[in-house]
Every structure is written in C-alpha cells, then in structure tokens.
C-alpha positions as CSV (number, residue, x, y, z in Angstrom):
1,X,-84.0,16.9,-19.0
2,X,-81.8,15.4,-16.4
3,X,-81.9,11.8,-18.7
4,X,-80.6,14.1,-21.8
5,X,-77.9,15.6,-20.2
6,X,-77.1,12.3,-18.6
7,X,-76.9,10.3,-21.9
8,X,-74.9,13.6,-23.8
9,X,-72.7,13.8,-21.2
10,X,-72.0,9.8,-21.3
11,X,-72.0,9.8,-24.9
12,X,-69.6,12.5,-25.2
13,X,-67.0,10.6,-22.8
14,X,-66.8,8.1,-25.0
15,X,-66.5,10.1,-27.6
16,X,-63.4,11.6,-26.2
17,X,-62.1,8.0,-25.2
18,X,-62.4,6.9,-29.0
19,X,-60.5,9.9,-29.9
20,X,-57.2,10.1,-27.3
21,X,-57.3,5.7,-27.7
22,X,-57.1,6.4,-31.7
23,X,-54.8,9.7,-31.4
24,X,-52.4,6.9,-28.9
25,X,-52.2,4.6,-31.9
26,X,-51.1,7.6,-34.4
27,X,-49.1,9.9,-31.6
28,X,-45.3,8.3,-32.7
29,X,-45.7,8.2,-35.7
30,X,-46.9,11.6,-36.1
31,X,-45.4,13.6,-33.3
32,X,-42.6,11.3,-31.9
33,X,-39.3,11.9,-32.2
34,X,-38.8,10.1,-35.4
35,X,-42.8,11.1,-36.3
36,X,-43.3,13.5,-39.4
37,X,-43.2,16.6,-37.3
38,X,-41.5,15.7,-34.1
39,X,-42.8,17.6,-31.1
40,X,-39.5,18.6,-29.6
41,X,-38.4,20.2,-32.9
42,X,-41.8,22.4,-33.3
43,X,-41.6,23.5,-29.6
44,X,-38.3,24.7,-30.5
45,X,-38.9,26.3,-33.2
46,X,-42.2,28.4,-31.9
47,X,-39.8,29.2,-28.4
48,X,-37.4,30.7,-31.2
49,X,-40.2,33.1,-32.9
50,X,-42.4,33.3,-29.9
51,X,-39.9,33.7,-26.8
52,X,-42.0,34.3,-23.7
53,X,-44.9,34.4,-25.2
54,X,-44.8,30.9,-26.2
55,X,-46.5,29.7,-22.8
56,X,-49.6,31.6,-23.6
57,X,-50.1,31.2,-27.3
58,X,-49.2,27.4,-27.2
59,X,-50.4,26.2,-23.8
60,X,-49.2,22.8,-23.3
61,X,-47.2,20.5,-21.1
62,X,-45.0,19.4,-23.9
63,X,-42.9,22.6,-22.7
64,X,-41.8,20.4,-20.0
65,X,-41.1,16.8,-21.4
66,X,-41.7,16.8,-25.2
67,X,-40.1,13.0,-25.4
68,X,-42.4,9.5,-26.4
69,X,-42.7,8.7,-22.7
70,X,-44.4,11.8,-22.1
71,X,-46.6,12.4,-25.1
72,X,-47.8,8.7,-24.9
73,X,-48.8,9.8,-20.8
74,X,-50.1,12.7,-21.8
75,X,-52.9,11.0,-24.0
76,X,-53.5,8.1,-21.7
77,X,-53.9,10.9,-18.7
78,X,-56.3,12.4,-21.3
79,X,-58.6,8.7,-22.1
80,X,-58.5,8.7,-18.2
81,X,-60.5,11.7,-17.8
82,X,-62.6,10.9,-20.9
83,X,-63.7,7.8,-18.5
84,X,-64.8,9.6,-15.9
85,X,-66.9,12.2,-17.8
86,X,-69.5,11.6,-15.5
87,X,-69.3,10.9,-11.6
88,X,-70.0,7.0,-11.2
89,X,-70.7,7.3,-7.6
90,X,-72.6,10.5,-6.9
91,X,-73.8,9.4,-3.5
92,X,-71.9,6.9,-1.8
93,X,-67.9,7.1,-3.2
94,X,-65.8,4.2,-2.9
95,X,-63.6,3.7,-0.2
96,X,-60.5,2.1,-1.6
97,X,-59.4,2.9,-5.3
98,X,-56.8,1.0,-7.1
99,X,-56.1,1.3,-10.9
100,X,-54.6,-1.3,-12.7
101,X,-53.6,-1.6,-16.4
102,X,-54.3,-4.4,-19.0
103,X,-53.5,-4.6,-23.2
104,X,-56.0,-6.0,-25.0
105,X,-55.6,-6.8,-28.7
106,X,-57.9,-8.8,-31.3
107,X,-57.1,-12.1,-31.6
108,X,-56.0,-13.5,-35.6
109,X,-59.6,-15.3,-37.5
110,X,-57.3,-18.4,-37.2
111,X,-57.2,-18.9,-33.6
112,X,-58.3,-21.9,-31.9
113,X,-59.5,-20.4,-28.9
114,X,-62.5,-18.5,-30.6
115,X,-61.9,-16.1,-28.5
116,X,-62.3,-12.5,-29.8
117,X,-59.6,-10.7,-27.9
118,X,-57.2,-11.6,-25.3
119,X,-55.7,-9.5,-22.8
120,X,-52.1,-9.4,-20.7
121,X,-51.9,-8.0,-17.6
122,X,-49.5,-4.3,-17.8
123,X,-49.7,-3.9,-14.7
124,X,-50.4,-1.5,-11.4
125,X,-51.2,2.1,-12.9
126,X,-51.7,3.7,-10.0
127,X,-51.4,1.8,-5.8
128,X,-54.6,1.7,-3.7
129,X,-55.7,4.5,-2.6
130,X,-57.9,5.2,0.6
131,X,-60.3,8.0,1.4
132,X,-59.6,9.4,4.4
C-alpha cells in the first residue's frame, strides 16, 4: 500500500508539473494583457456584477496583480509545488537550500553539437537559505 500511494502521489506531481509548464507556454497568449481574454479586463468585469462577493466566488490572487509578471509567477509558484508533491527528505532535511533558475530549450536537427538541448543559466530564484 505504502509503494502505491508513493508512486500515485509521484506520478501525480508530475502530472501537475506537465500541466502549469504547458499552461506557462499558453498563459499570454490567452490571459495576458493582449491574450484573447485578458485577465485584468475579466476581473473587472466580475468586481462590476459581483461587488464583494467577488472574493469568494472567484478566489484568486489575480485580485491583487492581474499583469504578465504576475500571472507568469503565479504558474511558476504553481510547477514549484507540483515538484515537491512528495517530501524528498522525510528523515534527514537539508541544511542549506538554494534555488537557482536555468532555460532549457531543444536544440535545431541541424546542430553540430548533437546535443539535444542546451541550457542558459536565469539565474538565482531564490538566496541560500539555512535551517535554523
């Protein structure tokens, strides 16, 4: 029983990491401000016909920030929990933490280096952390 849940529990992380990376790749285009419905322009609309009630009908932390930046955080915040579905360390947690960022893309059939994707560093996502 304890494998099962183990491997449904994994599997489903990465299930949810498949969906926020694709959602990432569609979110501008769909909800950003020059997407076919931008964000900012719905929220408006439902505070308009909803009021107060918005908050509770619509829960969502667009109400704050509804601009790229934000949605595009939003969905990366989202693949970051996917990742950790499932505690990697469940008896001895690391002492220092430090998350970093890279871009990976797929490299063109015609590249010399054979290679099948390349990265570039992004950069420092979040500083060291220690456990106190």
């Amino acid at each position: 029983m304890a494998l099962t849940t183990a491997v449904f529990t994994r599997a489903l992380g990465l299930v949810y990491l498949i969906a926020f990376l694709a959602l990432r790749v569609q979110l501008l285009g769909l909800f950003g401000g020059h997407g076919l419905l931008p964000i900012a322009e719905y929220l408006g609309l439902v505070a308009e016909r909803l009021g107060a009630e918005r908050y509770w009908l619509l829960p969502t932390l667009a109400w704050l920030d509804a601009s790229d930046a934000t949605l595009l955080r939003l969905c990366d915040a989202d693949a970051v929990v996917a990742v950790f579905a499932v505690n990697p360390f469940p008896d001895h947690p690391p002492r220092h933490v430090r998350a970093v960022t890279w871009e990976y893309h797929f490299t063109a059939p015609d590249d010399a280096s054979e290679a099948w994707w390349r990265r570039e560093w992004r950069g420092v996502y979040a500083p060291p952390r220690s456990r106190r």
